[in-house]
N, C-alpha and C positions, 0 to 999 in steps of 0.2 A: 302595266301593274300600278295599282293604285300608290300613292306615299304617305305612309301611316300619318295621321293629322298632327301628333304632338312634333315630328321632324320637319314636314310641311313648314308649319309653326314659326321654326325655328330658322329653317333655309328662310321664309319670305322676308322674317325680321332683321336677318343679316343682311339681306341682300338689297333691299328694298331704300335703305338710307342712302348707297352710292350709285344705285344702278344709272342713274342720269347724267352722275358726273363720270360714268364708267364708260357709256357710249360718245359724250364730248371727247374725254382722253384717248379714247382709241378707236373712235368710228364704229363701233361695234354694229352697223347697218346690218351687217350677214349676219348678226349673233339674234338681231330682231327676227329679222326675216324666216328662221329658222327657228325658233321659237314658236311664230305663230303657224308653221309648216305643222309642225309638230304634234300643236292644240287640232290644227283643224283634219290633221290624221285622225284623232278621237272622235267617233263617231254617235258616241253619247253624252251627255250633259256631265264630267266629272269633275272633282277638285281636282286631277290631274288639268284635266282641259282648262279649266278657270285659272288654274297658277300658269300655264305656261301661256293664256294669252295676257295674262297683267303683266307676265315677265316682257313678253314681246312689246307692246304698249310703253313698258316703262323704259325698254331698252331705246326703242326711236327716240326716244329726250328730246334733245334739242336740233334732232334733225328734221322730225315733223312731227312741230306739239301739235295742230290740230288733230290729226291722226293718230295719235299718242293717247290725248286724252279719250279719243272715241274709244281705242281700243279698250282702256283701262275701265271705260264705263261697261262695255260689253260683259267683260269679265268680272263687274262687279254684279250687273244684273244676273249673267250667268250663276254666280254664289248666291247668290237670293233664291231663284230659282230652286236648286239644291240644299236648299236649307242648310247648305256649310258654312255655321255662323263662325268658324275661326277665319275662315278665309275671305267672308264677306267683308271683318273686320278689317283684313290687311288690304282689301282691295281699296277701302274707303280714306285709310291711311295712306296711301299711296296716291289718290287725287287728292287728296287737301297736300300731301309733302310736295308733289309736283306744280301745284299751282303755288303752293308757296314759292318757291323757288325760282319760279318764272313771274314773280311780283302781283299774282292774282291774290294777296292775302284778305279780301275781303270774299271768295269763293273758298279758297282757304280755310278760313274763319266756320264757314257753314260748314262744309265737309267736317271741320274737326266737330262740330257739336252734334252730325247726325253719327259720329264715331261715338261719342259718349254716350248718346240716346240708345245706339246698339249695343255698346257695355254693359248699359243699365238694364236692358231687356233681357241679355241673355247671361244676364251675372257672372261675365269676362272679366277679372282683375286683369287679365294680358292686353285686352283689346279698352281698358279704361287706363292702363298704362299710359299708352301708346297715344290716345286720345289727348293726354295732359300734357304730355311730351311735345306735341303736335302744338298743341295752341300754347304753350312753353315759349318756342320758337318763333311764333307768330305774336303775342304780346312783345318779344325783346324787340321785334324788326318795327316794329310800331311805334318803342319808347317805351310801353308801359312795364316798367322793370317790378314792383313789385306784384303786380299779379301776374308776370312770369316767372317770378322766385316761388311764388305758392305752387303754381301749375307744376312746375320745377318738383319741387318737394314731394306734393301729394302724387306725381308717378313714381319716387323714390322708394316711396314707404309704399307702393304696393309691391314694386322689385323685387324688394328685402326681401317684402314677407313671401312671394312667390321666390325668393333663392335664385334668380333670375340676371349673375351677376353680371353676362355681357350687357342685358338694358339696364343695370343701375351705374355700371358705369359709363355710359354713353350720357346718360341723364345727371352723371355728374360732372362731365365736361361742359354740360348746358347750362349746368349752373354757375360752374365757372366762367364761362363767358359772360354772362348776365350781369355776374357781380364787376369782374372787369371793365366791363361796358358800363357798369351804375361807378364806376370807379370806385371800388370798395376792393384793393386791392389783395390786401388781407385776407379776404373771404374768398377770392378767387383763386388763389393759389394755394390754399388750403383745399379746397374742393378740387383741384386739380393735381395737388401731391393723392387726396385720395384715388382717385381715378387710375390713375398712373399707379397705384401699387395693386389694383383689381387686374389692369388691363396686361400689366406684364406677365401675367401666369396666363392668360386667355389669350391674349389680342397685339401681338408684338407693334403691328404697323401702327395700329389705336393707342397706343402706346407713347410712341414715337408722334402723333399728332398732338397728346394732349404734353407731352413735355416742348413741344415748340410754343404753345400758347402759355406755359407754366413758364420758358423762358421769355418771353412778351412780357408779362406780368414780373419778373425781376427787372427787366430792365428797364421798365416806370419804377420800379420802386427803388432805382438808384443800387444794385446789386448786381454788379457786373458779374461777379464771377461766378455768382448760382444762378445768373442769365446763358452766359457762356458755356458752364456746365450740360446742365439738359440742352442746348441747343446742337451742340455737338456731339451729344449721346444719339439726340432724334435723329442727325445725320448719318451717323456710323449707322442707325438702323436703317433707315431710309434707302439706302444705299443699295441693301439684300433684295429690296422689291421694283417691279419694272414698275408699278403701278404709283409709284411716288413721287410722281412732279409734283401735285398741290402741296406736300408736303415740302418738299424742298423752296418752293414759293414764297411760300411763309417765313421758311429756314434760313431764305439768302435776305427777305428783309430783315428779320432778326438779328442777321451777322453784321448787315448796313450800320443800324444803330451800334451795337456790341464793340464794330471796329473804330468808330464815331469817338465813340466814349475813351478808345486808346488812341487815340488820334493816328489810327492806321487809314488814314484817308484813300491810301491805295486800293489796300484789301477791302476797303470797301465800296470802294467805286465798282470792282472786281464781283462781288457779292448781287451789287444793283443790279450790273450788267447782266446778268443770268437772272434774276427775279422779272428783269421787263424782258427780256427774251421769252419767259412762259406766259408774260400776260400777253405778251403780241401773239405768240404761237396761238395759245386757245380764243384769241378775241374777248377775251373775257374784258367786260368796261369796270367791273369792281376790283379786280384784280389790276387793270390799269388804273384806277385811281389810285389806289394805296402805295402801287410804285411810283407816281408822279411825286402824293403827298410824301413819302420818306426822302425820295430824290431833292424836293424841294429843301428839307431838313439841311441835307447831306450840304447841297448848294451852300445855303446859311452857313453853315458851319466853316467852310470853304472861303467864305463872306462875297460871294458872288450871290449878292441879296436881290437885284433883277432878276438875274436867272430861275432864281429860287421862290420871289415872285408868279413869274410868269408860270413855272411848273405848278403851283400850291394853286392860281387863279384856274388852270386845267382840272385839276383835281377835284377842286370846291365844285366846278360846271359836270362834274361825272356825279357826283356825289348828290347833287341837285337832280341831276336825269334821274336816280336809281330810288331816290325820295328816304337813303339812310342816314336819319339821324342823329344817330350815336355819334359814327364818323365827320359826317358836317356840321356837327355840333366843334369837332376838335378841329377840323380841316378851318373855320370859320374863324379860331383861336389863333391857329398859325397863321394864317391871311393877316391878324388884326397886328400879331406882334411882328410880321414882317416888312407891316406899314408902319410902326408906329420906328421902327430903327431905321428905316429910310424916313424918317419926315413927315410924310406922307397922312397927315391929320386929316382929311377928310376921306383917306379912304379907311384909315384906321380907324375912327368914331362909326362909318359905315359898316365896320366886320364887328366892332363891336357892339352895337345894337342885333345885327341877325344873328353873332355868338349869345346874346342876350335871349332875343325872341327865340331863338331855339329852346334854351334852357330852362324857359319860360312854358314856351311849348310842350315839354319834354315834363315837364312837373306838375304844368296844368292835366295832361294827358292821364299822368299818372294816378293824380289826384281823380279824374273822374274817371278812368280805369278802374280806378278803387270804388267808387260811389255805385259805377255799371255793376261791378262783382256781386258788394252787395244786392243792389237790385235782382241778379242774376240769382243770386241765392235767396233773397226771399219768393220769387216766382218759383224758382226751382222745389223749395221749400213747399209752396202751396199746390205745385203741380203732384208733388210729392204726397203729398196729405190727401189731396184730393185721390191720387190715385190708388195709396194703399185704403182709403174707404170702398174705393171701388172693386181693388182687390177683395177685400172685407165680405164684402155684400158676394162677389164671383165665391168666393170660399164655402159662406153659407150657405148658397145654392147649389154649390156642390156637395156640399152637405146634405143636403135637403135630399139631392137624388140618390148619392150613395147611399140613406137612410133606406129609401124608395126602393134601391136595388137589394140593398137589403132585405127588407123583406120580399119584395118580390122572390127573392132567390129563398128564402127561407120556405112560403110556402109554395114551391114548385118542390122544395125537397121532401117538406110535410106529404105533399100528391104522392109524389115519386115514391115514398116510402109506404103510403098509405096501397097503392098499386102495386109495388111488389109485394107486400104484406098479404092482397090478395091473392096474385098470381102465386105464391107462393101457397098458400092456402091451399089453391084450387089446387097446385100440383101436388100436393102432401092429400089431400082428399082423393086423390085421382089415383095416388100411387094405394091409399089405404083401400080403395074399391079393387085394385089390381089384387094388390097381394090377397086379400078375402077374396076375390075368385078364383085365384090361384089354389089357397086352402082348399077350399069349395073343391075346385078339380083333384086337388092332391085324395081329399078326402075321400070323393066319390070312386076315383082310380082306387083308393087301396080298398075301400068297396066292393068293386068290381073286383078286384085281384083277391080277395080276402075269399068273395064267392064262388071266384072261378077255381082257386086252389080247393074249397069245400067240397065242390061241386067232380075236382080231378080225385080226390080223394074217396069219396064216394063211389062214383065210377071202377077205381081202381078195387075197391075193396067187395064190391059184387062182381068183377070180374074176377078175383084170385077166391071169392068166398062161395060165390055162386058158380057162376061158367066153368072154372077154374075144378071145385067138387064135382061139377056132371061129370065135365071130361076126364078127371080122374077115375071115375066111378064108373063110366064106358069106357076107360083103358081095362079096370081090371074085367071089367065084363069080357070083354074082347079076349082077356088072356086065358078066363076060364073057358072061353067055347075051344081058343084055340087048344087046351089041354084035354080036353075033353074029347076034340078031333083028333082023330087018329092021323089022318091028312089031311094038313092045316092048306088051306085052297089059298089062291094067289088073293083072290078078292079079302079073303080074312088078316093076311097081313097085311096089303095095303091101306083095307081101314086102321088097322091097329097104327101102322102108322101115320097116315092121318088125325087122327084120333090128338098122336104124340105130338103133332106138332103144330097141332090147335092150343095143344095144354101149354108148348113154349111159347107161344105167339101172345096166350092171354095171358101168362107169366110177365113177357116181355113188355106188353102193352101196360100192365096194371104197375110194373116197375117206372114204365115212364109214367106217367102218370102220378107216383107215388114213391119217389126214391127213396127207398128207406136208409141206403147210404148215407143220401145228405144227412138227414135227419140223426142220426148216429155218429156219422165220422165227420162230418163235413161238407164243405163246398171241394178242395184238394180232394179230398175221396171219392166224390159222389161224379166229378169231373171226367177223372180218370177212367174211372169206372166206366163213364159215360162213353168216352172217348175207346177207349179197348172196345166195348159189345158193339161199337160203330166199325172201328178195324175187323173184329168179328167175321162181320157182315159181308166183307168184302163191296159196302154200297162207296168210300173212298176210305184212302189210307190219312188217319190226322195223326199229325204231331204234335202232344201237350207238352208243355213247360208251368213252372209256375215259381214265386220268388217273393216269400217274407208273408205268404199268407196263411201259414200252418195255425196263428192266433183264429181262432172262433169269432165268426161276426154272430152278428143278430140273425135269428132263423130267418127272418122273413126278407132280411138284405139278402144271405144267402140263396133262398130259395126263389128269392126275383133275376139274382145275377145269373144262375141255373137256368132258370126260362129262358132268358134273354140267351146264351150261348145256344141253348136245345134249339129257339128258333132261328138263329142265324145256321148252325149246323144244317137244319132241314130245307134251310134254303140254297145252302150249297147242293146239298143232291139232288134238290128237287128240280131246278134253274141251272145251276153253275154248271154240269156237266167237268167235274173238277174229278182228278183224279189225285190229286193230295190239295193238304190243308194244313195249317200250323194255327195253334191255340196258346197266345200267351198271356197268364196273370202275374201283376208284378203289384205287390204294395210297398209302397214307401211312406211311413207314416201313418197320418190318414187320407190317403191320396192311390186308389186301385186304380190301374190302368190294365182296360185286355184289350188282347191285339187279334184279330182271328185274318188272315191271309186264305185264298187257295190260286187254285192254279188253272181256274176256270174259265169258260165264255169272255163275262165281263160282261161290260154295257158303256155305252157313250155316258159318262156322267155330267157332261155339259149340254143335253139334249133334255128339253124338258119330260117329266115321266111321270107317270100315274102312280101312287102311291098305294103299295097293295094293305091288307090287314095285317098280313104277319110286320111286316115292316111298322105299321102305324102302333100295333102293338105293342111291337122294341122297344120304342122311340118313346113310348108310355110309361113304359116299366124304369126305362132311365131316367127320365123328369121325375119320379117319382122316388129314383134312387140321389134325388139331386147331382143329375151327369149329362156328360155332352156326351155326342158322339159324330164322327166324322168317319164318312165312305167315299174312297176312291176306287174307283174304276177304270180298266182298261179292258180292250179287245182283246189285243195281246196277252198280255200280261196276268188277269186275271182281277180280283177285288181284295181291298184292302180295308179292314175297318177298324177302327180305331175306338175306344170306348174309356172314359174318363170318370170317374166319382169320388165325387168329396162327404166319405164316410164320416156319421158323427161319433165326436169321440168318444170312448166307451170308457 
C-alpha cells in the first residue's frame, strides 16, 4: 500500500537527519538489511520501493559507506524515474547530509546545489528548504559563518510561511550554532531559547538537545546557574529515551566545565569519566577530541599544566585530522595560553601565529565566501533572466498553438454542426416524405373504405329493394295458389317455404351489409345485435361485454370498428372451429380497447404465415383507426386478439 506523499514527506524529513548516527548507536545492520528486503519485495518502480531503499542505504552509515552511498543513489535514480519530485528531493538531501558528515563536503557542496536546482524546477518551498539548510551546514563546517547565517535564515522564512514548525525549528538550532561558533553569544542563545520553546510542544528529545547547547552558551557567557539550569533539565529529559547517549555526551561535558566553575573538581572528574567513556564506546575522533580539549581545561585548573599540555597537544592533532576550524581555532588558543603559563615562549608564539593564521583564515574565507555568494547570485541572477526569456518565448509558443487548437477545434465544430444540421435535414425530410405517404395511404384507405361501404350499401338496398320485392311478391303468389287449391300438394309448400327463407337470407344478408342499427342506435346496439343473430344461428355461441362506450363516436370510426369485429367474427367460424367466443369493448377515455377470444384450433403464431385478405383488411381498417393490434395463438387453447385505438377527441 502506497504512503500518501504529504506523510511520506514528513516520515523522510524526520527521519533522515539521525538515520546515520541511529545505525552507529545501535548497529542497526538488520534494520538495513531489512529495509532493502522490503524495497526489493516491490516489484514495481514505487515511492514506496524508492523510500525504503534510501532508508536502507541510509541506514548502513558507517558500516558500509561505499555501499551506502550506492544504494542512496539507486533510490534517487529510482525517484527520477517515477517522476516523485518530493521524494527525489529527499533522496538528494540525503547524499549531500551523508557526505557531509563523512567530511566529503566538497560532493556535499554539489549535491546541495543540484537540491536547489530541483526546488527551483519543481517550485518545492520543502525541498528549497531543505536545500539552504543543507549548505547552512556546510558553509559553518567550512568557516564561512556569514553566508551560513543567510542560508540559515532564508530556510527559516520559507518554514514559517509553509507553518512547518519541526524544520523551522531544527533550522533554528543551526542558527544557533553558527552564531555560537562566530562567537556572538547573544544571538546564539537567543535562537536557541527560541527553539526550545517550538521543540517542547513537538520534539521532547530536540528539545533536551537544543537546551544542552543553550547551556554551552551560558557557560562562555560566565552564567553558571542559567548553564546549570537547562543542562540538568536536558538531562532529567534525556534520561526517558534509550536513544540519548549523544546527548548525554555533550551533557557530561557541559557538567565538566559547570562543576569547574564551583570547584567541584570531583564531580567533575566524574562527569569527564562518562563523556570519554561514549567517545571511546562510539570511536568517534570528534567526540574524542572535545573530551581531551575539556580534560585538558579540567587538568589546568587542577594546575597539572603538563598533563593538560599533553591532552590539549592530542586534541589540537584530532582537530587537524578532522580539518574543523572553529574548534582548532580555540583548541590553538588553549595550546598558546597553556604555553605561555608554563614558560614555554617558543611554543607559545608557535600557537599563537596558527591561533592567528586560523583567524585569519577563517575571515579571509568569509570575506570571499561573501564575494563567491555574490558572484553566485549574479550568475544565478543571469541564469535566471536568461531563463525566464526562455520561459517567455516556451509560453508564446504555447500560445501560438493553443491559438492553433483553437481554432482547429473551432472549425471541426463549425463541420460538426454544419453535418448534423444536414443529417438532420435529411432525417426531418425523410420523415416529411414518410408521414405524406402515410396521408397518401391513409387517404386512399378511407377511399377504398369510403367505396366499399357505398358499394355495401348499394348491394344491400337492391337486395332488400329488389330481390327482397320478387320474393315477397312469389310468397304471396305461392299463397294465393295455395288458397285457391283445395289440396295444397307437398311440392307447393315446400316452395312456399323456400321461397320464405330466401326472403330471410336476403333480409339477413342486406342487414349485414347495411346495419341499420348501427346507424340509429350505435356501435353497443348494432354489436349486440350482431352478436345475438350469430347465437341465433347456432354457427357458435359469443359472449359480448362492453364498458363506458354508450357515448356516440363518429359514424365512420364506428362503422370501421363494426367491420373489423364482423370480420374477425367470420373468421372464427370459418377457421377456428370454436365453439364459443367472448367479445369485449372497454373505453376509457379516449383510449378503446376490444378483446375478441374463442376457444378454437389456434395456430402456431411463432411459425412464419401467409397473410390472408380478410386479415390484411383488419389490419387496414385499424391503421386507419390510428390502432395497434396484437394476436396470440395457441393449439390448445384457442386465439386471443387484442385491438387498441387512440380515438380523436371529440
Amino acid at each position: 500500500m502506497l504512503l500518501p506523499m504529504p506523510v511520506l514527506k514528513r516520515i523522510v524529513y524526520l527521519l533522515l537527519p539521525m538515520v546515520v548516527w541511529a545505525a552507529a548507536a545501535h548497529g542497526q545492520r538488520a534494520d538495513a538489511y531489512k529495509a532493502l528486503q522490503q524495497a526489493a519485495a516491490i516489484k514495481n518502480e514505487t515511492p514506496d520501493k524508492a523510500f525504503l531503499t534510501l532508508k536502507g542505504g541510509s541506514l548502513l552509515g558507517r558500516v558500509n559507506p561505499d555501499s551506502a552511498l550506492l544504494i542512496m543513489h539507486q533510490a534517487l535514480e529510482m525517484s527520477r524515474r517515477i517522476s516523485a519530485d518530493s521524494l527525489t528531493a529527499v533522496c538528494i538531501y540525503a547524499i549531500a547530509d551523508y557526505n557531509m558528515k563523512i567530511g566529503n563536503l566538497k560532493v556535499a557542496a554539489h549535491y546541495c546545489d543540484t537540491l536547489l536546482l530541483h526546488a527551483g524546477k519543481t517550485k518545492s518551498t520543502h525541498a528549497a528548504a531543505m536545500g539552504y539548510v543543507t549548505s547552512g551546514i556546510i558553509h559553518a563546517q567550512q568557516g564561512y559563518m556569514i553566508t551560513s547565517m543567510e542560508e540559515f535564515h532564508k530556510a527559516l522564512a520559507l518554514q514559517e510561511q509553509r507553518k512547518d514548525s519541526i524544520a523551522a525549528a531544527m533550522t533554528l538550532v543551526c542558527l544557533g550554532n553558527v552564531y555560537f561558533q562566530d562567537e556572538q553569544k547573544e544571538q546564539a542563545a537567543y535562537y536557541y531559547r527560541k527553539a526550545v520553546g517550538v521543540q517542547e510542544e513537538i520534539d521532547s528529545l530536540g528539545a533536551a538537545s537544543t537546551m544542552v547547547n543553550l547551556a554551552s552558551v551560558y557557560i562562555q557567557m560566565h552564567q553558571p546557574d542559567s548553564g546549570l539550569y537547562y543542562n540538568n533539565l536536558a538531562r532529567d529529559i534525556v534520561m526517558n529515551f534509550d536513544n540519548g547517549e549523544e546527548l548525554l555526551f555533550e551533557n557530561y561535558l557541559n557538567d565538566v566545565l559547570l562543576q569547574m566553575d564551583k570547584n567541584n573538581l570531583a564531580a567533575a572528574d566524574a562527569s569527564l569519566d562518562k563523556a570519554l567513556a561514549i567517545a571511546n564506546k562510539q570511536g568517534a575522533i570528534f567526540k574524542l577530541a572535545r573530551a581531551l580539549q575539556t580534560s585538558a581545561t579540567l587538568a589546568d585548573k587542577k594546575g597539572k599544566v603538563p598533563q593538560a599540555i599533553s591532552q590539549m597537544k592530542e586534541a589540537v592533532g584530532y582537530f587537524e585530522q578532522i580539518g574543523h576550524l572553529p574548534l582548532l581555532k580555540t583548541a590553538y588558543r588553549g595550546m598558546y595560553e597553556l604555553y605561555d603559563k608554563s614558560n614555554n615562549t617558543t611554543g607559545a608564539l608557535e600557537m599563537l601565529k596558527k591561533y592567528k593564521s586560523v583567524s585569519d583564515s577563517l575571515y579571509n574565507d568569509q570575506v570571499t565566501a561573501r564575494i563567491n555568494d555574490l558572484n553566485i547570485r549574479y550568475e544565478t541572477e543571469k541564469k535566471e533572466k536568461s531563463l525566464a526569456e526562455k520561459e517567455e518565448a516556451i509560453r508564446r509558443k504555447n500560445d501560438e498553438l493553443q491559438m492553433l487548437y483553437a481554432v482547429v477545434v473551432v472549425a471541426l465544430v463549425i463541420v460538426l454542426l454544419v453535418v448534423a444540421i444536414y443529417v438532420q435535414s435529411k432525417r426531418a425530410q425523410k420523415q416529411r416524405a414518410i408521414a405524406e405517404r402515410q396521408e397518401r395511404d391513409i387517404a386512399l384507405l378511407k377511399a377504398l373504405m369510403t367505396g366499399e361501404e357505398k358499394e355495401r350499401t348499394r348491394i344491400a338496398r337492391e337486395l332488400h329493394d329488389g330481390l327482397g320485392g320478387i320474393l315477397a311478391a312469389s310468397q304471396m303468389q305461392l299463397s294465393n295458389i295455395a288458397e285457391a287449391t283445395i289440396a295444397q300438394t307437398p311440392e307447393i309448400q315446400k316452395a312456399g317455404s323456400l321461397v320464405s327463407r330466401a326472403a330471410e337470407e336476403a333480409r339477413r344478408i342486406a342487414h349485414n351489409l347495411l346495419p341499420e342499427t348501427l346507424m340509429r342506435a350505435g356501435l353497443d346496439s348494432a354489436l349486440r345485435e350482431y352478436c345475438l343473430s350469430i347465437n341465433e344461428s347456432k354457427l357458435v355461441d359469443i359472449e359480448y361485454e362492453s364498458l363506458g362506450i354508450e357515448q356516440r363516436m363518429a359514424a365512420s370510426t364506428e362503422l370501421a370498428i363494426y367491420r373489423v369485429v364482423q370480420e374477425l367474427v367470420n373468421n372464427i367460424i370459418k377457421h377456428a372451429k370454436a365453439t364459443q367466443a367472448f367479445i369485449q369493448l372497454h373505453r376509457h377515455h379516449n383510449t378503446l380497447s376490444i378483446t375478441i377470444e374463442d376457444n378454437g384450433a389456434g395456430f402456431d403464431d411463432s411459425a412464419p404465415k401467409k397473410e390472408g385478405i380478410g386479415l390484411a383488411n383488419i389490419k387496414s381498417r385499424i391503421n386507419y383507426l390510428n390502432g395497434s393490434i396484437n394476436i396470440k395463438s395457441d393449439r390448445q387453447k384457442g386465439t386471443s386478439v387484442y385491438i387498441e385505438i387512440m380515438l380523436q377527441k371529440e
